[in-house]
Each structure stands twice: as structure tokens, then as C-alpha cells.
C-alpha positions, 0 to 999 in steps of 0.5 A: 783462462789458462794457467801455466800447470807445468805436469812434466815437472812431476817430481817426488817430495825429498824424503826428509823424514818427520823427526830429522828437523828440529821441531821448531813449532809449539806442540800445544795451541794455547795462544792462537797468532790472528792472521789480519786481513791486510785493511786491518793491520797497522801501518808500522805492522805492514811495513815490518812484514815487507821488510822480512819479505825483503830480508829473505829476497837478501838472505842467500839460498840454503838448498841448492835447487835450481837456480836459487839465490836466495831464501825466498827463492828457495821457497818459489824453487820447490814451488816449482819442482812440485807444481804437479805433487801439489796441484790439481789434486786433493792434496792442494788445500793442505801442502800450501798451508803447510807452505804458507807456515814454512814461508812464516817460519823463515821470516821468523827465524831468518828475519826476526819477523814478529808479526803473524802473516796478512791475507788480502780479501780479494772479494772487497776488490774484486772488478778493480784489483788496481784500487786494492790497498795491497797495491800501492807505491808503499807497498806491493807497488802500483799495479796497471791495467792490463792490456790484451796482447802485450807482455805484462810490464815489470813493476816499477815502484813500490817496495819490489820494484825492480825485482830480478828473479831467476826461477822461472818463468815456466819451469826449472829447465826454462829458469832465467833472469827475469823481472817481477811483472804484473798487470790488473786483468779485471776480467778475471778478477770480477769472478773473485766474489764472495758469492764464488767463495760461498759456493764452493764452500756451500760443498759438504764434501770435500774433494768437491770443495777443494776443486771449486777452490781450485778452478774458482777464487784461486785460478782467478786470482792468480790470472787476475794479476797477470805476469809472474802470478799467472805463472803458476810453477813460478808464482811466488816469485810475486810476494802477493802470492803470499797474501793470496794464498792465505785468502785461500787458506781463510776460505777453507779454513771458514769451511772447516769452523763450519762443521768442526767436527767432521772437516778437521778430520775429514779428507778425501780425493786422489793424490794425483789428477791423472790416474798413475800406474797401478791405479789411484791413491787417495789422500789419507791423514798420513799422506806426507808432505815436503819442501825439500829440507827447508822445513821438516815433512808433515802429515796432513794429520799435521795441518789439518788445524790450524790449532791443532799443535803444530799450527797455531793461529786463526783468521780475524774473521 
């Protein structure tokens, strides 16, 4: 299993201080949105979430970076910048929830999405992603199997069908026009189990939760999908992305309403995964975190729950 983790991409965060964005969040959790898993959302609800997905592929870039065209690419551009901030490493967990309400921020404002963001619980489908309700001719699109030593073929029909992308593959110095590809490789999707899920969140403590994380449920659902989702820099150039990654944040924040007490608090590890400079940093609550003036930076502080203020929705269960 080997993912494309792209470390010669390290880059720091641009440093758009807390209070320069308009604050575009409640301060105060008191009507929390419930993020569905994708089964139980309504047929009408599901549509409307992939059409703002295509309004934000239509919506012109804001940021100027790389090679981006459009809102949604402004979002896989920054991905990619930051592959190496924000992966393998402590911080991991935090910066794609902060990523995942900057991506529902946008479909909000951007594509007057009312609805609140799915999530896709790999562990149903697990051994046979190809039968997965996500992947259908109304939807993400049909998906084949995958076929050892060919490229995976671009998706041909559903919603994304089609799809021209131009960050990535690999990273910014390697971006070129490209197809959204992907291909079922139920090899790897066979270890997304609920059985994996529970033993990384059997962890107590922290940094060893979100390293079973890491190289467990969501390494193997990113391989699992082959093409532009295996690409790890470049991988939200795939909207299943989204979902998957909500599967993450679910998981984690199933292992937080586990020990309330001292998991909305509680944070530990290093920042980076090799040992810089003067030695290791560890992430603290005031660690800070950025998307390139998209959103305004938050603290981790900030993130840590998902009513905590700044966030504000739960999981369905």
C-alpha cells in the first residue's frame, strides 16, 4: 500500500491572522446540523448536495494558487500545498475537520447549499466498495473493479463524469490536465471494517489513536478507490473525498463522545512526522491552522468540538 505523501511539498500555512475574515460561523452551538450517513439522506437531499459540488467545479478560483480554475479546485490546491503540514502528524485529525467545514462553508455561501454535509460508512461496504450506494450512474458514478497493472479509467457517467482536473496528479510542479479516474480495489477496501474502526478507537490516548487512523480506515479507503483518491496531495479532486473524510471525522469524533471529558480537551503528539531543526514541536490547542485565506485560520482549540461554537453539527450515530 503506498500512498503518494508528497514531504518535498512542505510549506508553511499563509498567515492570515484569526480576526482578518469575517467570522462566518455561529459562536454559540445551540441547534447542532446532523451530518447523515449517505443511506439516510433523502433522494431530493442527495441531489441537491451534488449539484453545489458542481456549482463550486463552475464557481472561478479566488486564490490564485497553482494552477486553479475553480472554487473546488482552490480547495484540492491548498490540499496539495500542504500535503506534508497536515499529514502524518498529530495535527491530521484537526486540520480536515477544520478542512471539511471550510469545504461546507463554500457550498453554503458560494452555492446556497442548505443541507449539511454526508458521510459514507465505508465499513457497510467494505470487500465490495463497487456495490456502494455512493457509486452510482446518479451520483458519484459507476465505479469498476480494479485491474492490477493498468491505469485506473476515468469515470465515464454519473454526475462527474467527465471531469477534467488540473492540480495534480503528484504535486504543484507536476499539475496538468487530467481525468477524474478511479477503480474499486477491494483488497484494500476489505480492512475498512468496523472491527479496524474499533481498534483504533479502543486507544486512550491520543497520538496513537490518530496514527491507527491514519495508516488504518483512512490509508485504505483512499487506496481502496485507486486513481485521483490514491493520490493523496491531489485527492479531493475526487468528490468522494468529502464523504470519506467525514467517515474519518465521525470516527474520531465517536472517540471523543467516548470520554467527553478529557478528549474535547485533550491533545498530544508532534507537529511534524520527521524531527525538524531544533528538535520537536508538539501540537498544542493553540496550534494554528490555515487554508490559504479561503477561511479565516483556527486554533485547534477551535475544532475540537463539533459544538463547541465555531463548529456546530454531530453525527446521526
Amino acid at each position: 500500500m503506498q500512498l503518494l505523501l508528497l514531504a518535498a511539498y512542505i510549506s508553511l500555512p499563509i498567515a492570515v491572522p484569526i480576526s482578518s475574515l469575517p467570522d462566518l460561523h455561529e459562536r454559540t452551538c445551540t441547534n447542532p446540523v446532523i451530518r447523515p450517513e449517505w443511506r439516510r439522506m433523502r433522494d431530493a437531499d442527495k441531489q441537491a448536495y451534488i449539484q453545489a459540488e458542481k456549482c463550486l467545479m463552475q464557481r472561478p478560483s479566488k486564490t490564485g494558487l497553482n494552477d486553479a480554475r475553480t472554487r473546488f479546485e482552490d480547495l484540492q490546491a491548498v490540499h496539495q500545498i500542504d500535503t506534508a503540514v497536515y499529514h502524518d502528524n498529530a495535527v491530521f485529525l484537526p486540520w480536515h475537520r477544520y478542512f471539511l467545514n471550510v469545504h461546507h462553508m463554500l457550498l453554503k455561501q458560494e452555492c446556497n447549499y442548505t443541507g449539511p454535509i454526508p458521510w459514507w460508512d465505508e465499513t457497510i461496504d467494505r470487500g465490495h466498495f463497487e456495490r456502494a450506494p455512493v457509486f452510482t450512474n446518479q451520483y458519484f458514478g459507476q465505479s469498476p473493479l480494479a485491474n492490477e497493472g493498468t491505469t485506473p479509467p476515468c469515470v465515464k457517467n454519473g454526475a462527474f463524469a467527465n471531469t477534467v482536473l488540473h492540480i495534480g496528479p503528484g504535486g504543484p510542479d507536476q499539475n496538468r490536465d487530467h481525468c477524474l479516474s478511479r477503480a474499486i480495489n477491494n483488497q484494500n477496501s476489505n480492512f475498512v471494517t468496523q472491527y479496524y474502526v474499533n481498534a483504533c478507537n479502543g486507544y486512550t490516548d491520543y497520538n496513537k489513536m490518530w496514527f491507527c487512523v491514519y495508516e488504518g480506515p483512512h490509508a485504505y479507503g483512499h487506496v481502496a478507490l485507486e486513481g485521483t483518491m490514491s493520490d493523496v496531495a491531489a485527492s479531493p479532486g475526487d468528490p468522494i473525498f468529502y464523504l470519506h473524510h467525514a467517515f474519518v471525522d465521525r470516527n474520531w469524533w465517536a472517540w471523543q463522545k467516548a470520554n467527553p471529558k478529557t478528549r474535547l480537551g485533550g491533545i498530544d503528539g508532534h507537529t511534524t512526522s520527521n524531527m525538524p531543526v531544533g528538535g520537536w514541536r508538539d501540537v498544542t490547542l493553540d496550534t494554528e491552522m490555515a487554508t490559504y485565506g479561503i477561511a479565516q485560520n483556527v486554533t485547534v482549540a477551535m475544532i475540537m468540538d463539533t459544538k463547541g461554537g465555531y463548529l456546530c453539527y454531530t453525527y446521526d450515530y
